[in-house]
MARNULO-91504 format. One record per residue (C-alpha): x, y, z; residue in one letter; residue number from 1. Coordinates in nm, 4 decimals, padded with zeros to 6 digits. Each point is the difference from the previous one (the first is absolute). Layout:
REM residues N
         xx         yy         zz   residu   num
          X          Y          Z        A   NUM
...
//
This chain:
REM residues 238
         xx         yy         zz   residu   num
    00.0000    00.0000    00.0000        X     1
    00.2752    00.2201    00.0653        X     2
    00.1619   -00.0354   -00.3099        X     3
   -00.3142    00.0092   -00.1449        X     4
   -00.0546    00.3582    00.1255        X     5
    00.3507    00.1309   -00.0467        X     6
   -00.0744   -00.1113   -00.3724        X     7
   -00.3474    00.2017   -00.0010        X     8
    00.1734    00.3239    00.1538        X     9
    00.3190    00.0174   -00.1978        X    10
   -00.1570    00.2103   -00.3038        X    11
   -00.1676    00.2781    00.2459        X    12
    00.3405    00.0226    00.1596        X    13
    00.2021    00.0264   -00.2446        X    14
   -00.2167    00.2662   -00.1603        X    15
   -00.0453    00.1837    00.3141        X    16
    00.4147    00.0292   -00.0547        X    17
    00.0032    00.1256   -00.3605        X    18
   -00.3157    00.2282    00.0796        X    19
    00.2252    00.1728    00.2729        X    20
    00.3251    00.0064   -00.2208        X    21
   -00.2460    00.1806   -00.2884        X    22
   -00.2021    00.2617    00.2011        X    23
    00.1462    00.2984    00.0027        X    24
   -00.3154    00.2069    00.1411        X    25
   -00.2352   -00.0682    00.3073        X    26
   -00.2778   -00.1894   -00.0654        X    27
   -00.3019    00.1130   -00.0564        X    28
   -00.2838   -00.1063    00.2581        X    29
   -00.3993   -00.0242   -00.1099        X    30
   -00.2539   -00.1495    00.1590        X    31
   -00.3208   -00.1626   -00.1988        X    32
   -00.3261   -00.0945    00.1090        X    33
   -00.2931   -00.1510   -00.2348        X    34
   -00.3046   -00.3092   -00.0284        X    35
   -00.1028   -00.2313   -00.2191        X    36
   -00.3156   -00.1301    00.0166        X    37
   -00.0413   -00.3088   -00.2417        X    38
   -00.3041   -00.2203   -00.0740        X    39
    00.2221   -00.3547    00.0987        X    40
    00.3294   -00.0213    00.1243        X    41
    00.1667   -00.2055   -00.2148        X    42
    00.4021   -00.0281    00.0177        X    43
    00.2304   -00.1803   -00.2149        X    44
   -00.3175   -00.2330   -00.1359        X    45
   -00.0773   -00.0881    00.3073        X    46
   -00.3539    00.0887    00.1596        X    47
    00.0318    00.1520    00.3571        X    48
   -00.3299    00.1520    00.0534        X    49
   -00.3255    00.0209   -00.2494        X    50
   -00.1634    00.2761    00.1479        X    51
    00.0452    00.3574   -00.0104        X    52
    00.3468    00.1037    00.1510        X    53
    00.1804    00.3160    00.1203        X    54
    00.3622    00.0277   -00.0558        X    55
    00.1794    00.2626    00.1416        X    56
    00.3691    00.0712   -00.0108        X    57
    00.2580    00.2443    00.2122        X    58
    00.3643    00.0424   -00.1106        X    59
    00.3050    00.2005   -00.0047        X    60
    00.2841    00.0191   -00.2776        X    61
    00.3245    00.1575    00.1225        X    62
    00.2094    00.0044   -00.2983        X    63
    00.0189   -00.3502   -00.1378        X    64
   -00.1443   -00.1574    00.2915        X    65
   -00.3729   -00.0761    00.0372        X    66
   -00.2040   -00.1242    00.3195        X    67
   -00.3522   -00.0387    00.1078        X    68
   -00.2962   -00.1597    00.0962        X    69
   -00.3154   -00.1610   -00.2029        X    70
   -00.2900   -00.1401    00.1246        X    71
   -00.3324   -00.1543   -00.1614        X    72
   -00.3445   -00.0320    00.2031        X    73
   -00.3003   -00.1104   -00.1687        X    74
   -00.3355    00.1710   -00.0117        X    75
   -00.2173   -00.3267    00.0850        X    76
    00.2079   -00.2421    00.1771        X    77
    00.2474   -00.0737    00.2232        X    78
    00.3073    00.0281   -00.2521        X    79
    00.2585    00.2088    00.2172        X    80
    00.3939    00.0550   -00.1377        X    81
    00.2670    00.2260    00.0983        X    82
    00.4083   -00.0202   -00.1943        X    83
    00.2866    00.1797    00.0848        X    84
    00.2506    00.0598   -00.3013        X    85
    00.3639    00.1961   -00.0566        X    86
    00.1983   -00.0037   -00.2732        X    87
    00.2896    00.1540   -00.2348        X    88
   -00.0434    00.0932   -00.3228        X    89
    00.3262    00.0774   -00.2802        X    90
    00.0027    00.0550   -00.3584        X    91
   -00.3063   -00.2081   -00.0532        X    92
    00.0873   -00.3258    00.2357        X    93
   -00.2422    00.0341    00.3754        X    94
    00.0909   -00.2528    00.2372        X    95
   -00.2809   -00.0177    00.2879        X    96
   -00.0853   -00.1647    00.3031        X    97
   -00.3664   -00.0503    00.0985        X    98
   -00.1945   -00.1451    00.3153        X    99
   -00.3318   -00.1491   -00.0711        X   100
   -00.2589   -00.0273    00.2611        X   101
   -00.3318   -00.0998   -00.0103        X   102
   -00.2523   -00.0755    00.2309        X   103
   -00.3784   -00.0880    00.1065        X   104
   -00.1919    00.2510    00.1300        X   105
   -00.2591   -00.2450    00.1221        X   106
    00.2757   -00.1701    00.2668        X   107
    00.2617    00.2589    00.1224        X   108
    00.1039   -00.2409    00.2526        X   109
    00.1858   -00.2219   -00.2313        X   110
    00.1829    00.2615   -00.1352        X   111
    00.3114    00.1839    00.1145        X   112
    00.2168    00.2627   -00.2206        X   113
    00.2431    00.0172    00.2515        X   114
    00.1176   -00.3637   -00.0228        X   115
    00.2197   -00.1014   -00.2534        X   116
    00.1588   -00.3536    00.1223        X   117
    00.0046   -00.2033   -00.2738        X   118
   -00.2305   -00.2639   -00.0717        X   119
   -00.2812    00.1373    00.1693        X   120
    00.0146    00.3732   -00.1067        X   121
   -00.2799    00.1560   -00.2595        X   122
    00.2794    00.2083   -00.1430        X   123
    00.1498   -00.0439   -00.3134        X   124
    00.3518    00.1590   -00.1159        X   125
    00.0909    00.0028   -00.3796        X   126
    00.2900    00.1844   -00.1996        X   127
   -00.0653    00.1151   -00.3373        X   128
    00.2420    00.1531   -00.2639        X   129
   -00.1931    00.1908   -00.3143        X   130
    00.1941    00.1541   -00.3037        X   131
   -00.1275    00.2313   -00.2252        X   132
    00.1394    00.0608   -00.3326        X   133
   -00.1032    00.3410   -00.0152        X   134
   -00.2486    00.2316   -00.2500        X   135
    00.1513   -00.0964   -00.3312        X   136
   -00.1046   -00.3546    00.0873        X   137
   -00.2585   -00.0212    00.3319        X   138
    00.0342   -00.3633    00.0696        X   139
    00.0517   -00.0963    00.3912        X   140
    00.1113   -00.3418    00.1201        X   141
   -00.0919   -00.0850    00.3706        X   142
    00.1588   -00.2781    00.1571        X   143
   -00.1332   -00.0589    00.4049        X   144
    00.0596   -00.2872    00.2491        X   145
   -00.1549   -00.0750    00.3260        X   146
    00.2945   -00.0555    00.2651        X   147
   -00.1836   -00.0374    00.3022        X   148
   -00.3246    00.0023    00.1689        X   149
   -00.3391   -00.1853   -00.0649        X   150
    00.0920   -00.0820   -00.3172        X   151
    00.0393   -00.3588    00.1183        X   152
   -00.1152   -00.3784   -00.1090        X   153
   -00.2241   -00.2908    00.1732        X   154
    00.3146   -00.0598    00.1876        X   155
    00.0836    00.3494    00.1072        X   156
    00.2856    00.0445   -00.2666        X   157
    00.0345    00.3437   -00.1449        X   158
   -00.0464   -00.0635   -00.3813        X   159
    00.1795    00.2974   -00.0956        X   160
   -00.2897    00.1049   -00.2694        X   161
    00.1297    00.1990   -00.2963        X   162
   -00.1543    00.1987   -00.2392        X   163
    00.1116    00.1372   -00.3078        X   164
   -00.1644    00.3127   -00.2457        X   165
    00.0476    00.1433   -00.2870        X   166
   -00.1559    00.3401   -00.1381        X   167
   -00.0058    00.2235   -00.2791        X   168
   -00.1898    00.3478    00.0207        X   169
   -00.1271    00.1842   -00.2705        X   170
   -00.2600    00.2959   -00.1010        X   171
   -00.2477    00.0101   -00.2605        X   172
   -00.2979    00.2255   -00.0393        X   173
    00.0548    00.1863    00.3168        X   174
    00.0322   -00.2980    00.2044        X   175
    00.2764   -00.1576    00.1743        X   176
    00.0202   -00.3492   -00.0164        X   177
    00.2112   -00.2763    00.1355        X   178
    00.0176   -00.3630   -00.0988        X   179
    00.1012   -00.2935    00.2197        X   180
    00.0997   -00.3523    00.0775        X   181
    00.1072   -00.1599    00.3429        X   182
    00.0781   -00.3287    00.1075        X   183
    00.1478   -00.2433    00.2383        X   184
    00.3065   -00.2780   -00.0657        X   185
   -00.1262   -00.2440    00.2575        X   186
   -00.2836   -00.1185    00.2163        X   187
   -00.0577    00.2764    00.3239        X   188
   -00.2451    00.2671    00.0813        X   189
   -00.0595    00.0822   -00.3715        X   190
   -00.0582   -00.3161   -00.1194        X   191
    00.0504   -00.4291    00.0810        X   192
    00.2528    00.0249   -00.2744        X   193
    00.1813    00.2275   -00.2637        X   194
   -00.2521    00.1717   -00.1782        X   195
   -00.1501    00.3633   -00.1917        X   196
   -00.2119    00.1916    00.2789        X   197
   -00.0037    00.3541   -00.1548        X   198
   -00.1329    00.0862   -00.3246        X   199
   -00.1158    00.3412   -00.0754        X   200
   -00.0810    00.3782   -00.1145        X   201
   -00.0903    00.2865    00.1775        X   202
   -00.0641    00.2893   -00.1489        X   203
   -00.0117    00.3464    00.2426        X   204
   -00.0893    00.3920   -00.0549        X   205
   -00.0482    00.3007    00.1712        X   206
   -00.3372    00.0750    00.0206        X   207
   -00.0797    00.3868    00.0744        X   208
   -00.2708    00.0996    00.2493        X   209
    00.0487    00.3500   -00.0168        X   210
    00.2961    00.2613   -00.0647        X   211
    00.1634   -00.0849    00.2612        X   212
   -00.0328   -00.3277    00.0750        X   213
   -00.0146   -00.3644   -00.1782        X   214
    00.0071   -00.3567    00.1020        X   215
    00.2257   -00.2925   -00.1175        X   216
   -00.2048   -00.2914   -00.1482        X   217
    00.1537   -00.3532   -00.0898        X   218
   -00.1814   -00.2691   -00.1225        X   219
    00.1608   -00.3269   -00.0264        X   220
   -00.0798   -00.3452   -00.1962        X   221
    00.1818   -00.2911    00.1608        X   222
    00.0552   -00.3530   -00.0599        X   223
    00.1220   -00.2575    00.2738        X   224
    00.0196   -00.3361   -00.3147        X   225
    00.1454   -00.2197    00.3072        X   226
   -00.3348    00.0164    00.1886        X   227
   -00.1872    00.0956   -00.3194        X   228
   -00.1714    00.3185    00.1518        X   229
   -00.0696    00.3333   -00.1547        X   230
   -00.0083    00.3327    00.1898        X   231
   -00.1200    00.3843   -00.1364        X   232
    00.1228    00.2226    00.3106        X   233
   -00.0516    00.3539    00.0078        X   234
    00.1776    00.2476    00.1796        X   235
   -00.0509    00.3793    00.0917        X   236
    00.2804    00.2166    00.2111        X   237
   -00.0811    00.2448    00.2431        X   238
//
C-alpha cells in the first residue's frame, strides 16, 4: 500500500517542484461558489440517484492549485453525498486527489465521516491524472484509480477500480458540445469485468434571462452498453 501511494503521489510532487521553479509572481487567489441542479445524478455511467438532485460545489484556485468541496442531495429521497478534492494543474496535465463519501440519510447511525480505518470506512480515496491537448485540438484523456477506501470486494479486498475517458469538445451552431467514451480494464465498482460504461454527447449554452444575467444549460445523452441502459440528463447552473 505504501508503495502503492508513493506511486499515486509522485506526479503532484514533482509538479508542485517545477510549478515553484517556474513562478515568478504570487499567485493569484479566487474563490468560486455555484449549483447544479440535475434531473438524475448519473456519474461515469453509473446511476447514483433517479430523482431530482442538487449539486452544489465550493472551491478555491491559488495559482495552479485547485481545492474544494461537492456535494449532491436529492429532492425526493434519501440520496445524501459530500467529496473533498485538490489538485495541480500544468500545461494541460491535472493530477487530483478526491474523497468520496456517501451516505443514507434514512440511518445516520451507521455512518461516520470521521472514520477512515480501512475495511470498514464509507470513504473512498482515488488519484486521477487528466491531460489536455489544448484549443487547436480539445481532446482530454482521464485516467483515475481507487487506492483506498470502500472500494472493496466480497472479501474486503480493495479492487483498485480504474476508469479511463476520453473527450473531444467542439462548437457548432452556438452550442458547445463535448463527446465521450469511458471505460474500465477489469471487473470492480464499474463493472464485473473490463468493459465500455460511458458513451455520450452533451451539448450546453448560455441561456439569457435578462441583460444581466443567464443560466448555463447542458443536456446530455448517455450510454452505459455494459449494463445496456440509456440516460437523457439535464442540467441547469445557478
Amino acid at each position: 500500500m505504501k508503495k502503492f501511494l508513493l506511486l499515486i503521489m509522485l506526479p503532484f510532487v514533482s509538479m508542485l517542484a517545477n510549478g515553484q521553479e517556474q513562478q515568478e509572481e504570487p499567485a493569484n487567489t479566487s474563490f468560486y461558489l455555484n449549483a447544479d441542479i440535475v434531473n438524475r445524478y448519473l456519474w461515469r455511467g453509473l446511476m447514483y440517484s433517479s430523482n431530482v438532485n442538487i449539486q452544489p460545489t465550493a472551491g478555491i484556485t491559488a495559482g495552479n492549485f485547485f481545492a474544494g468541496a461537492w456535494g449532491s442531495y436529492a429532492v425526493s429521497d434519501k440520496y445524501a453525498e459530500v467529496d473533498f478534492f485538490m489538485g495541480y494543474s500544468m500545461s494541460g496535465l491535472t493530477f487530483t486527489v478526491s474523497d468520496y463519501y456517501t451516505e443514507d440519510e434514512t440511518n445516520f447511525a451507521n455512518f461516520d465521516h470521521f472514520h477512515f480505518k480501512s475495511g470498514t470506512t464509507n470513504h473512498a480515496l482515488e488519484g486521477s491524472l487528466s491531460y489536455n491537448f489544448g484549443a487547436d485540438f480539445p481532446l482530454t484523456l482521464t485516467a483515475a484509480t481507487f487506492f483506498y477506501g470502500n472500494d472493496r470486494n466480497a472479501d474486503g479486498e480493495n479492487y483498485y477500480s480504474t476508469y479511463f475517458e476520453g473527450s473531444y469538445a467542439f462548437d457548432f451552431s452556438s452550442y458547445n458540445f463535448s463527446v465521450f467514451m469511458g471505460g474500465t480494464p477489469a471487473e470492480g465498482l464499474y463493472a464485473p469485468g473490463a468493459a465500455i460504461i460511458n458513451l455520450g454527447l452533451t451539448a450546453s449554452k448560455s441561456v439569457p434571462v435578462n441583460e444581466q444575467i443567464s443560466i448555463p444549460v447542458s443536456a446530455s445523452l448517455v450510454s452505459n452498453p455494459k449494463a445496456e441502459d440509456i440516460f437523457f440528463i439535464v442540467k441547469l447552473t445557478l
